[in-house]
Backbone and ligand atoms as CSV (ligand in chain L), in Angstrom:
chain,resi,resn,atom,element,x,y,z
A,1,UNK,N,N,-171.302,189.084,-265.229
A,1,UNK,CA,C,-172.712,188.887,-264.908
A,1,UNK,C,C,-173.525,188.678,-266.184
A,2,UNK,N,N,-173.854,187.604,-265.982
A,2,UNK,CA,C,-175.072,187.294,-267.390
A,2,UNK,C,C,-176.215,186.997,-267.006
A,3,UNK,N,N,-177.401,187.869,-267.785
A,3,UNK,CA,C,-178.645,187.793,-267.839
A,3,UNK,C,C,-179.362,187.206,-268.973
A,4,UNK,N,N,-180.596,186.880,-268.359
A,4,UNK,CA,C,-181.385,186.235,-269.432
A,4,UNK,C,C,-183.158,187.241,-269.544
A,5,UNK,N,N,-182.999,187.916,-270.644
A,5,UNK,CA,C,-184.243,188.205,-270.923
A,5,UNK,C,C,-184.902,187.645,-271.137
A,6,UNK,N,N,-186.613,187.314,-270.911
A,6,UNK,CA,C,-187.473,186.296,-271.902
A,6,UNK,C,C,-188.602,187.091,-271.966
A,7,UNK,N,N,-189.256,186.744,-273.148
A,7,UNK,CA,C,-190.204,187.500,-274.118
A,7,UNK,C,C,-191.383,186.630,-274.133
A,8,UNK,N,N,-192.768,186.640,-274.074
A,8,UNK,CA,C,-193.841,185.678,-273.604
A,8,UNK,C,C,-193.987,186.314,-275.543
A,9,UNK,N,N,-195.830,185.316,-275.190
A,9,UNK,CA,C,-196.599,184.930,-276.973
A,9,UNK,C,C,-196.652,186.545,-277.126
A,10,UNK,N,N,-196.526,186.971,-278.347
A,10,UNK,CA,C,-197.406,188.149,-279.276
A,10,UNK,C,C,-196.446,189.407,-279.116
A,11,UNK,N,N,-195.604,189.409,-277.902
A,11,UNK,CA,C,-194.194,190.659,-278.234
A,11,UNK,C,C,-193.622,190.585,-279.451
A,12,UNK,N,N,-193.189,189.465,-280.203
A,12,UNK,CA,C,-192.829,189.470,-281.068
A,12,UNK,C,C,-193.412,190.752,-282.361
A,13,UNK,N,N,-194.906,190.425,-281.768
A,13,UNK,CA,C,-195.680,191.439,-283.084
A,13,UNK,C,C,-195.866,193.068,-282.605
A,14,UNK,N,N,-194.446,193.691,-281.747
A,14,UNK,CA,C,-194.578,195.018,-281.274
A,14,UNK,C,C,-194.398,195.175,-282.529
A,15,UNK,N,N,-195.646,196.428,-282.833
A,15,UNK,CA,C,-194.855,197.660,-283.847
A,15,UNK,C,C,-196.358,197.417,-284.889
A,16,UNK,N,N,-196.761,195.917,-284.877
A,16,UNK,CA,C,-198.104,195.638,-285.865
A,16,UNK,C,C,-199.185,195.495,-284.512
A,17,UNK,N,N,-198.918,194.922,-283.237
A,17,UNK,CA,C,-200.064,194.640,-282.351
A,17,UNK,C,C,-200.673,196.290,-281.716
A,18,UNK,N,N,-201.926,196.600,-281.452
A,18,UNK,CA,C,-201.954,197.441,-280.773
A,18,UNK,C,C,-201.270,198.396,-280.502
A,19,UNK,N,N,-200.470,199.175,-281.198
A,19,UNK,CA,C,-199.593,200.250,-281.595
A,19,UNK,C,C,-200.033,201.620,-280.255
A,20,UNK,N,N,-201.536,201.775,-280.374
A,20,UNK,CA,C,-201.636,203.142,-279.097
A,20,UNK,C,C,-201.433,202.672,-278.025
A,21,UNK,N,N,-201.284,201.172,-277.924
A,21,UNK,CA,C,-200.777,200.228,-276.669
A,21,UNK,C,C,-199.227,199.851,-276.042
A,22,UNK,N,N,-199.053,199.708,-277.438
A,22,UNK,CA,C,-197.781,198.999,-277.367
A,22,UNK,C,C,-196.472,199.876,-277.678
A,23,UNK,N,N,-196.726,201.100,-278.756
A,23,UNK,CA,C,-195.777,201.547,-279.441
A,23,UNK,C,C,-195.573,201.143,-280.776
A,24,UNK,N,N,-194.935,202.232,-281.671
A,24,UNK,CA,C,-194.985,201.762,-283.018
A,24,UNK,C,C,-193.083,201.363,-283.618
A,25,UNK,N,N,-192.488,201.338,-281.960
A,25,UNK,CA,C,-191.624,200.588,-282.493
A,25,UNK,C,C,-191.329,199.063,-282.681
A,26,UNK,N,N,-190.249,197.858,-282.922
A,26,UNK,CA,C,-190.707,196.696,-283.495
A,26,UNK,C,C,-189.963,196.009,-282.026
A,27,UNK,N,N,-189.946,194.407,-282.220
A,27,UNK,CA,C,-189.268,193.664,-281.687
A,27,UNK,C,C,-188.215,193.978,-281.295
A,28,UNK,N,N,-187.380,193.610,-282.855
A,28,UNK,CA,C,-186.074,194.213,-283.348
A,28,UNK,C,C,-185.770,195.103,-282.840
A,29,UNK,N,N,-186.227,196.502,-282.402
A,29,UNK,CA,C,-186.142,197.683,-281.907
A,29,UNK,C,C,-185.966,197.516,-280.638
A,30,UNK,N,N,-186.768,196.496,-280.053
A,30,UNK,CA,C,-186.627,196.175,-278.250
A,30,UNK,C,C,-185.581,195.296,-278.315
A,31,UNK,N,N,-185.150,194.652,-278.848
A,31,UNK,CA,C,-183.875,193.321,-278.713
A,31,UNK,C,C,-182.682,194.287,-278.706
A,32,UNK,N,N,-182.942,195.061,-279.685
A,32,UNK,CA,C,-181.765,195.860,-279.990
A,32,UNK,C,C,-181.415,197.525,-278.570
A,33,UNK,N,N,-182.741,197.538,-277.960
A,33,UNK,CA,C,-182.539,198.418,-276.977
A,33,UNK,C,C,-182.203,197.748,-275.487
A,34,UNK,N,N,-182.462,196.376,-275.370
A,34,UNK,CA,C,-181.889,195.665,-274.345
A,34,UNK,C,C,-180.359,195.610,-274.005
A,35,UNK,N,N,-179.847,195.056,-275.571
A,35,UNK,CA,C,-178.524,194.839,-276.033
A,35,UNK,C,C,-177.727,196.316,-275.642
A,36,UNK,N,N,-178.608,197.264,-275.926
A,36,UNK,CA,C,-177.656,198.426,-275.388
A,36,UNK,C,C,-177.249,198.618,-274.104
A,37,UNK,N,N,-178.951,198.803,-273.539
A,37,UNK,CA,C,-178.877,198.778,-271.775
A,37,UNK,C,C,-177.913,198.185,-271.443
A,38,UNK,N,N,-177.792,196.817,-271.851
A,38,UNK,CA,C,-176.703,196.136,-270.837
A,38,UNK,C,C,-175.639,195.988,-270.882
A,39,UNK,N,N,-175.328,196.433,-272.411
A,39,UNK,CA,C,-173.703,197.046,-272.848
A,39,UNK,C,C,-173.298,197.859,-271.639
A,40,UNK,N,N,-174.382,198.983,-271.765
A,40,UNK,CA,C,-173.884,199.989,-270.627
A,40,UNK,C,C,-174.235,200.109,-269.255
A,41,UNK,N,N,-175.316,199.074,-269.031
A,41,UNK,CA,C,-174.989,198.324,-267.426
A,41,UNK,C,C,-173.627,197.631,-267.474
A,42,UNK,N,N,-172.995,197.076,-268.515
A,42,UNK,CA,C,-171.449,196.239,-268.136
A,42,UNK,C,C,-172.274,194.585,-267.577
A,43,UNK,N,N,-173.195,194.373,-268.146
A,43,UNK,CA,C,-173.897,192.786,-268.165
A,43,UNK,C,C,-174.057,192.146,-269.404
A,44,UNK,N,N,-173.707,190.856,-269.354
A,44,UNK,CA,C,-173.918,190.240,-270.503
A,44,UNK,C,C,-175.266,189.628,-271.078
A,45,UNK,N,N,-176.079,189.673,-271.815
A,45,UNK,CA,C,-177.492,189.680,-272.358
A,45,UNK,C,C,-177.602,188.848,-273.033
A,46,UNK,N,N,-179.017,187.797,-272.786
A,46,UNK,CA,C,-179.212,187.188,-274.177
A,46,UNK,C,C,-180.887,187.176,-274.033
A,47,UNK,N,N,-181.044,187.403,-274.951
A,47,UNK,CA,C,-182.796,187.668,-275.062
A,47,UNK,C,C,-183.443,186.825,-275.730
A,48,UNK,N,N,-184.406,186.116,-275.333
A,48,UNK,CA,C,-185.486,185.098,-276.106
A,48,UNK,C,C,-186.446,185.065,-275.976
A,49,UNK,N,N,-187.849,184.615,-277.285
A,49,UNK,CA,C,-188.628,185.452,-276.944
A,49,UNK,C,C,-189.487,183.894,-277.962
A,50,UNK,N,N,-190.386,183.351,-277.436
A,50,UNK,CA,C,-191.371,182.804,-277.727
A,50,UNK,C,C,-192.916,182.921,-277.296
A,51,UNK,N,N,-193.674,182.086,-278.530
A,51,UNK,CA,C,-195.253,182.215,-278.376
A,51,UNK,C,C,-195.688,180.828,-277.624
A,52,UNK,N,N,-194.634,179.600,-276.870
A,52,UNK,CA,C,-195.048,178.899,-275.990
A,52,UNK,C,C,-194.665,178.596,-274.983
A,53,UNK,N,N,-195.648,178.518,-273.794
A,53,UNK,CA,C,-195.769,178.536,-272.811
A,53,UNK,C,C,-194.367,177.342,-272.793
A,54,UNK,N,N,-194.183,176.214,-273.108
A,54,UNK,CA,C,-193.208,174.788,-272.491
A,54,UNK,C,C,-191.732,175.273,-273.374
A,55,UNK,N,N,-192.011,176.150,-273.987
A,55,UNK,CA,C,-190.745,176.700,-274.488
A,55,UNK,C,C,-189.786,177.815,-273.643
A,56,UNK,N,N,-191.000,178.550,-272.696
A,56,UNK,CA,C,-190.507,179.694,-272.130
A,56,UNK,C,C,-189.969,178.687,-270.701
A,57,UNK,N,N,-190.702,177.673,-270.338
A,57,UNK,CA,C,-190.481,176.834,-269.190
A,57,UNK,C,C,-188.962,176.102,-269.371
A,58,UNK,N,N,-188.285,175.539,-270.516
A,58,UNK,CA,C,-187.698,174.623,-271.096
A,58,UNK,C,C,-186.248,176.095,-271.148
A,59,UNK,N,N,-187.098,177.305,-271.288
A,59,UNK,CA,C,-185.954,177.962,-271.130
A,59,UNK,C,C,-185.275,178.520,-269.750
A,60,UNK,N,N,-186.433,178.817,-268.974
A,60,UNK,CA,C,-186.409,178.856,-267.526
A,60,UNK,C,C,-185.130,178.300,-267.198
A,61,UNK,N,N,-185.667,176.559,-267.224
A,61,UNK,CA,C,-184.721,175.342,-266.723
A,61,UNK,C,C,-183.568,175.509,-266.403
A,62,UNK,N,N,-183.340,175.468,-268.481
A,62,UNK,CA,C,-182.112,175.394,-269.375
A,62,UNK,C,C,-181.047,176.622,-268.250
A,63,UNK,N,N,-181.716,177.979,-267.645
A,63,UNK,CA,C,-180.849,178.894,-267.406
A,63,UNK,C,C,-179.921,178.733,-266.386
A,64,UNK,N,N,-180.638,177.885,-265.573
A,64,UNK,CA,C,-179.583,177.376,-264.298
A,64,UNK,C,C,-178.342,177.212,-264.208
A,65,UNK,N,N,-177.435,178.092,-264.085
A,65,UNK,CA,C,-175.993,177.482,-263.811
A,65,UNK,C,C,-175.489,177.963,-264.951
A,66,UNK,N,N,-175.947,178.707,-265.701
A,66,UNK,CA,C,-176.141,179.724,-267.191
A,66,UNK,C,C,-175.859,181.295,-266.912
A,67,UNK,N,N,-176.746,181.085,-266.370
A,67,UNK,CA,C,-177.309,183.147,-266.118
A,67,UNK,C,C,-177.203,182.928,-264.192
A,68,UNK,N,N,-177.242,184.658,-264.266
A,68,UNK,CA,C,-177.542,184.813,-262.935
A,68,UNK,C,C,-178.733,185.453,-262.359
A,69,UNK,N,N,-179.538,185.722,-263.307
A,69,UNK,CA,C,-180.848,186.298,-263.174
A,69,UNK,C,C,-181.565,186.672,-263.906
A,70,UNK,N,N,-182.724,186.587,-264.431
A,70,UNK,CA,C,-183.794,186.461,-265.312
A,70,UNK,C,C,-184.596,187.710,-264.919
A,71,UNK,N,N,-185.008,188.554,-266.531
A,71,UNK,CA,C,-185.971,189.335,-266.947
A,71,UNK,C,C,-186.915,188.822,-267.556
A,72,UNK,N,N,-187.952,188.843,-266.687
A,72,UNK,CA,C,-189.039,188.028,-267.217
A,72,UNK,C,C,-190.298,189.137,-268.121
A,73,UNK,N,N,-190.775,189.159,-269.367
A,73,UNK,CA,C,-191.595,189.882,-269.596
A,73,UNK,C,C,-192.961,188.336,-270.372
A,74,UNK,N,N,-193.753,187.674,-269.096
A,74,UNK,CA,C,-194.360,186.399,-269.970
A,74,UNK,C,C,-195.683,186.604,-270.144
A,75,UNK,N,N,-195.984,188.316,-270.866
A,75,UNK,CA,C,-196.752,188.756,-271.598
A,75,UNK,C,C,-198.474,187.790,-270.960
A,76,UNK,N,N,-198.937,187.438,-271.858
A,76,UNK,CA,C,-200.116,187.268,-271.455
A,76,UNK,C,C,-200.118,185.937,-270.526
A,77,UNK,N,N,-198.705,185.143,-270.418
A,77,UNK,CA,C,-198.963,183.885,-269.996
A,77,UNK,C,C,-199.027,184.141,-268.514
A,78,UNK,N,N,-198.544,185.864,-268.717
A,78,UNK,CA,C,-198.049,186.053,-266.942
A,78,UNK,C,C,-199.804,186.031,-266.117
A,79,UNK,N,N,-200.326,186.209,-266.479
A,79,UNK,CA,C,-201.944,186.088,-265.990
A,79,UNK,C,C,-202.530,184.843,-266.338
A,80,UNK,N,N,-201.777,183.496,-266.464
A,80,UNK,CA,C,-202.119,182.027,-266.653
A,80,UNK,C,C,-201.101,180.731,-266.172
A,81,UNK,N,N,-199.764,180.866,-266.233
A,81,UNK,CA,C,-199.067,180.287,-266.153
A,81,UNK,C,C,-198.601,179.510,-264.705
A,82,UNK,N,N,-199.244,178.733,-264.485
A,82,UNK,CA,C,-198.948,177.969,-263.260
A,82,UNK,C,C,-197.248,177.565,-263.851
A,83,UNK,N,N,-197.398,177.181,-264.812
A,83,UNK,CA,C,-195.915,176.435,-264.860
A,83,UNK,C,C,-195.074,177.448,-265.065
A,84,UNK,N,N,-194.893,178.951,-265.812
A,84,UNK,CA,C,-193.785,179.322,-265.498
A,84,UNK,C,C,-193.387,179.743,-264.518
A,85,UNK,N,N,-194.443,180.182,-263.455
A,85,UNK,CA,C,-194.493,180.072,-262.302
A,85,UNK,C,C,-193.782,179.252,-261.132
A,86,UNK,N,N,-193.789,178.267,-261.561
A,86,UNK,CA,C,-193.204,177.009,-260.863
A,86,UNK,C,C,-191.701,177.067,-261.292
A,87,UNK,N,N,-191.997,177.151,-262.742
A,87,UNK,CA,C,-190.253,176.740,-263.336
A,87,UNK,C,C,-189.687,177.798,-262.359
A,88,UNK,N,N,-190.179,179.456,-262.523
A,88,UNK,CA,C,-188.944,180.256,-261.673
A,88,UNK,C,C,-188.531,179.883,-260.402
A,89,UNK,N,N,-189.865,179.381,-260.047
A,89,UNK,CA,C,-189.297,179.041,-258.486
A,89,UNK,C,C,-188.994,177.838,-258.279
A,90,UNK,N,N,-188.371,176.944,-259.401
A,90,UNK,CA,C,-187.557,175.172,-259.137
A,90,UNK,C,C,-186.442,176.040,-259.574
A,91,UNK,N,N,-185.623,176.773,-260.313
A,91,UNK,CA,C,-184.440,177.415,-260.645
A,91,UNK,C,C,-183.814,178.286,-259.339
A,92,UNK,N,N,-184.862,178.994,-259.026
A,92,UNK,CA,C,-184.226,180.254,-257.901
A,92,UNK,C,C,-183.409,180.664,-258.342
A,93,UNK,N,N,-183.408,181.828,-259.419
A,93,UNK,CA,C,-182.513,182.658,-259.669
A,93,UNK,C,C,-183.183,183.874,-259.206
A,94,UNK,N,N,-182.251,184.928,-259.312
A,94,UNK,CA,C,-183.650,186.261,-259.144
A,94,UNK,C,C,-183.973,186.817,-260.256
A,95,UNK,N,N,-185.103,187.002,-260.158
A,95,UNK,CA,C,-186.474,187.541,-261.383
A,95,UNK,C,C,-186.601,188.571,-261.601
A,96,UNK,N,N,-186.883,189.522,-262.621
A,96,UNK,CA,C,-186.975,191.026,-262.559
A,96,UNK,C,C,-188.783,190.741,-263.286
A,97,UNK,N,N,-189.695,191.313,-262.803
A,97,UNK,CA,C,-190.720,190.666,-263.988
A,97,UNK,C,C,-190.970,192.337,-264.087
A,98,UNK,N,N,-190.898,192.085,-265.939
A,98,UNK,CA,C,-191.304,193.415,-266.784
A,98,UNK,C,C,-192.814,193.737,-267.516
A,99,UNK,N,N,-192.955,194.647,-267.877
A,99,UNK,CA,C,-194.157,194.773,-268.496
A,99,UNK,C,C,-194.263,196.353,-269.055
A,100,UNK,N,N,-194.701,196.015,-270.843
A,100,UNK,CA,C,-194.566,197.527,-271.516
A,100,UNK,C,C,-195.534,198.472,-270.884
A,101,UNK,N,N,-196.783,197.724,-270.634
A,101,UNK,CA,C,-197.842,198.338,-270.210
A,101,UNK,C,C,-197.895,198.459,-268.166
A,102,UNK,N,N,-198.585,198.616,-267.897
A,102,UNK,CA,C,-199.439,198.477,-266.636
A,102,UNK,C,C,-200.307,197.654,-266.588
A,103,UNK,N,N,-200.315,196.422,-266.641
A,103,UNK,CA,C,-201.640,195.324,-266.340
A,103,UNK,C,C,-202.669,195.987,-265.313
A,104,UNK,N,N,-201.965,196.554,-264.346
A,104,UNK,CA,C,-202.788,196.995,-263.178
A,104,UNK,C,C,-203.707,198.229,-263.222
A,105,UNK,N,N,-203.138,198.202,-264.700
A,105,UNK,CA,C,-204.209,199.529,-264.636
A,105,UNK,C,C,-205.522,199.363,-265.863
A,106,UNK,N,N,-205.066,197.901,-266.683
A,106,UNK,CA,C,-206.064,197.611,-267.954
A,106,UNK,C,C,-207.232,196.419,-267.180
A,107,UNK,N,N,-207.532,195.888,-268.256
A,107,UNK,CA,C,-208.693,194.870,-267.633
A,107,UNK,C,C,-208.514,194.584,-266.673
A,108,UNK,N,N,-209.928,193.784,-265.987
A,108,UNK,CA,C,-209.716,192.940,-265.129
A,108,UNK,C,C,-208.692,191.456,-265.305
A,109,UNK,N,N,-209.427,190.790,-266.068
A,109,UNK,CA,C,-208.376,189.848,-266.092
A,109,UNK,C,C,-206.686,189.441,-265.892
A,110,UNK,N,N,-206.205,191.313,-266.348
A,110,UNK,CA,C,-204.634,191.487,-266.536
A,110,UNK,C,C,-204.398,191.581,-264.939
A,111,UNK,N,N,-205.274,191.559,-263.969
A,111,UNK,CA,C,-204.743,192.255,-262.682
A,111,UNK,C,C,-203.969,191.011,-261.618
A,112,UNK,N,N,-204.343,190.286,-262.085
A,112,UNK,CA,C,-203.088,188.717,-261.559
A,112,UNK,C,C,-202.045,188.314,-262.396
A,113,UNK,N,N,-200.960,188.223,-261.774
A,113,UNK,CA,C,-199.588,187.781,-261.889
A,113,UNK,C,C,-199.290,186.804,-261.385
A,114,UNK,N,N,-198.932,185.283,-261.991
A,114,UNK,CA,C,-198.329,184.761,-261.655
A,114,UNK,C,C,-196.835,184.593,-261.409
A,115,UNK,N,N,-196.169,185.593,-262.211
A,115,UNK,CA,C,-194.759,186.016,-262.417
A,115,UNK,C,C,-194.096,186.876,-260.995
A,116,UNK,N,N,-195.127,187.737,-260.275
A,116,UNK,CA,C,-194.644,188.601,-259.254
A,116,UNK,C,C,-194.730,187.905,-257.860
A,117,UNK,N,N,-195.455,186.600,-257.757
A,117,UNK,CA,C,-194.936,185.886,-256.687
A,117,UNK,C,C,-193.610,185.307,-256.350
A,118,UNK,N,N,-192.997,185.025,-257.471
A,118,UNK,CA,C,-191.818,184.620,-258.049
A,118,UNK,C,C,-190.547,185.811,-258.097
A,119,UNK,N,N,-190.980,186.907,-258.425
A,119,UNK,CA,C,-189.766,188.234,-258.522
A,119,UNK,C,C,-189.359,188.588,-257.444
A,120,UNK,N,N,-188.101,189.732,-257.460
A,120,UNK,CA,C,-187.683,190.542,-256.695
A,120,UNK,C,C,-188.731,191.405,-256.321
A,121,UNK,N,N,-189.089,192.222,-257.684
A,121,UNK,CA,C,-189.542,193.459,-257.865
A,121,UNK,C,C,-190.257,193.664,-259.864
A,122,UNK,N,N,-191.282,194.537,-259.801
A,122,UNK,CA,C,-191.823,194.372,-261.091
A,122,UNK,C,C,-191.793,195.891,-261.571
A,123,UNK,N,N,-190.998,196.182,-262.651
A,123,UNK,CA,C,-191.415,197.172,-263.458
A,123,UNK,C,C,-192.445,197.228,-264.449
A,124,UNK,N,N,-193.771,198.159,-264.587
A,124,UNK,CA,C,-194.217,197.975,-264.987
A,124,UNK,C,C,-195.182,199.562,-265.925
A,125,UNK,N,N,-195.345,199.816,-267.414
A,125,UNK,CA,C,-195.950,200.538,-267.680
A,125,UNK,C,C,-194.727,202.071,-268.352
A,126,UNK,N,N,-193.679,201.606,-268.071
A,126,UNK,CA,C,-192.563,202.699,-269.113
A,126,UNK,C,C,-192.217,202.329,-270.072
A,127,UNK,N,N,-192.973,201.474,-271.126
A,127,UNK,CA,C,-192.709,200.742,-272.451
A,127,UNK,C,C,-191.275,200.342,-272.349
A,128,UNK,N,N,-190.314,200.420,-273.444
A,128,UNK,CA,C,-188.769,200.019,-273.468
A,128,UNK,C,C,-188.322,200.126,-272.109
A,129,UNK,N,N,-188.450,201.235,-271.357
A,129,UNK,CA,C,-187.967,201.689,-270.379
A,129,UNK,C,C,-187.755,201.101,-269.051
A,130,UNK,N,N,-188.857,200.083,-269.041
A,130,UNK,CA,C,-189.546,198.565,-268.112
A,130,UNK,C,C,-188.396,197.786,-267.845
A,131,UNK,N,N,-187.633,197.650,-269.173
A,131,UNK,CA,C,-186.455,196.514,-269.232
A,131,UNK,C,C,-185.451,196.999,-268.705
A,132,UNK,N,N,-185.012,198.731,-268.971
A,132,UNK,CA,C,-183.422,198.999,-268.945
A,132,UNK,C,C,-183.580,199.383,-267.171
A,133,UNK,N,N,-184.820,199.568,-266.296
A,133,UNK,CA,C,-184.689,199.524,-265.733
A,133,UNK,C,C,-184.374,198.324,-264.884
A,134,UNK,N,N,-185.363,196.921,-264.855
A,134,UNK,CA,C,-184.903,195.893,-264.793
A,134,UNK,C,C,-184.192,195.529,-264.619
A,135,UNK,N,N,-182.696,195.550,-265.867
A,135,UNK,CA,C,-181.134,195.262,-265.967
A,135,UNK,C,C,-180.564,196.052,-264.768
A,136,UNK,N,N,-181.251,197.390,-264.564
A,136,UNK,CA,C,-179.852,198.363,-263.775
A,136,UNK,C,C,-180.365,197.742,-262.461
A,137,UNK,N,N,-181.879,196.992,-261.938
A,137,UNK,CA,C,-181.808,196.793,-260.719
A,137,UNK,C,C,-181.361,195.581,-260.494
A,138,UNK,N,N,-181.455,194.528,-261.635
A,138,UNK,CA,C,-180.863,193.186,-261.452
A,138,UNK,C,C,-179.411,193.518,-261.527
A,139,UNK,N,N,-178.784,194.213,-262.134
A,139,UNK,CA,C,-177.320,194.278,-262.114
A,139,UNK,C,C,-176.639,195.145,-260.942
A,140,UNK,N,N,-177.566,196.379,-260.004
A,140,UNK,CA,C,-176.817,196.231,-258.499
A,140,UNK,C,C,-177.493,195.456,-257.948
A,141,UNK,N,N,-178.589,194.546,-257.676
A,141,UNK,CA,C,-178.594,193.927,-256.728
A,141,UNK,C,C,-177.882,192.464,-256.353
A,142,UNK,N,N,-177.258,192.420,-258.027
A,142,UNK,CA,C,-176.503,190.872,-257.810
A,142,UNK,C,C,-174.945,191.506,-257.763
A,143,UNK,N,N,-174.484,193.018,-258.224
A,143,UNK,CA,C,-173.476,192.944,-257.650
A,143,UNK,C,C,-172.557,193.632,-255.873
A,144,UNK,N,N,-174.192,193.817,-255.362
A,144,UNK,CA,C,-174.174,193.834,-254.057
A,144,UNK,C,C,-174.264,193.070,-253.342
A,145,UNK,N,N,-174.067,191.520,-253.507
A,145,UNK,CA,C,-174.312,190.680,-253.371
A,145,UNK,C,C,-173.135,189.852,-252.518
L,1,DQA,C1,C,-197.740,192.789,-271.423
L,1,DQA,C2,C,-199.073,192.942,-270.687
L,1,DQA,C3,C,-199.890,191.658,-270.789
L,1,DQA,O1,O,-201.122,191.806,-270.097
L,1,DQA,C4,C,-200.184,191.340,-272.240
L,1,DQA,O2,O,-200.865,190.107,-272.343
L,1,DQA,C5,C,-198.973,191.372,-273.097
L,1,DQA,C6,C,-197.947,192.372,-272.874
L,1,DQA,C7,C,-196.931,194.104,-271.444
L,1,DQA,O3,O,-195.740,194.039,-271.668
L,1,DQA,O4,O,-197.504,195.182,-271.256
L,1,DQA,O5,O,-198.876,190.612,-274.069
L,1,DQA,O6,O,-196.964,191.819,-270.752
């Protein structure tokens, strides 16, 4: 079973962005805590993580016939993105959509998702914890399958 993590604009800058927000650990620190999770889910991982929108789409695509299901974390695009929106649902794989924070509980603006029309199910607001859950539900529900 292989998964595909993806990382929206400004994750990259965990550890320098908003720290009482985000945490003061780094990227690196989350790439590297995914890689574990799914060691020990027994799934194979690959994580990518860009600041554009036709890059995260282009990766979408690309996953088809690749992966068997996508962790989506598309950060701020997830409250804009008609197109990644679309891309998940021209692929149909199943979606886990993540989030360090709780959108639902910060601004207004954060309180639409275009990403959760598209998912299974959304973890949201256990920082690192968002993802490894993610993996363990994408990895029984595709191998109950
Ligand atoms: C985020 C929440 C988004 O609202 C925000 O734009 C992000 C990160 C999160 O993981 O909490 O960049 O997706």
């Amino acid at each position: 079973m292989k998964l595909l993590v993806l990382n929206g604009p400004n994750l990259n800058m965990l550890g320098i962005r908003e720290p009482a927000l985000y945490g003061s650990r780094s990227y690196a620190d989350l790439v590297r805590f995914i890689e574990e999770t799914a060691k020990d889910a027994g799934v194979e991982v690959e994580v990518f993580q860009s600041n554009h929108e036709g890059m995260l789409v282009d990766r979408i695509q690309s996953a088809m016939g690749v992966f068997d299901g996508l962790v989506v974390n598309a950060a701020a695009y997830t409250h804009t993105s008609v197109a990644i929106h679309d891309a998940l649902k021209a692929v149909g794989l199943p979606v886990v959509e993540v989030h360090l924070t709780d959108p639902e509980t910060r601004e207004p603006f954060r309180h639409v998702s275009y990403v959760k029309p598209a998912a299974l199910a959304t973890f949201a607001g256990y920082g690192f914890d968002s993802y490894a859950r993610a993996i363990r539900f994408l990895s029984e529900a595709l191998s109950s399958k």
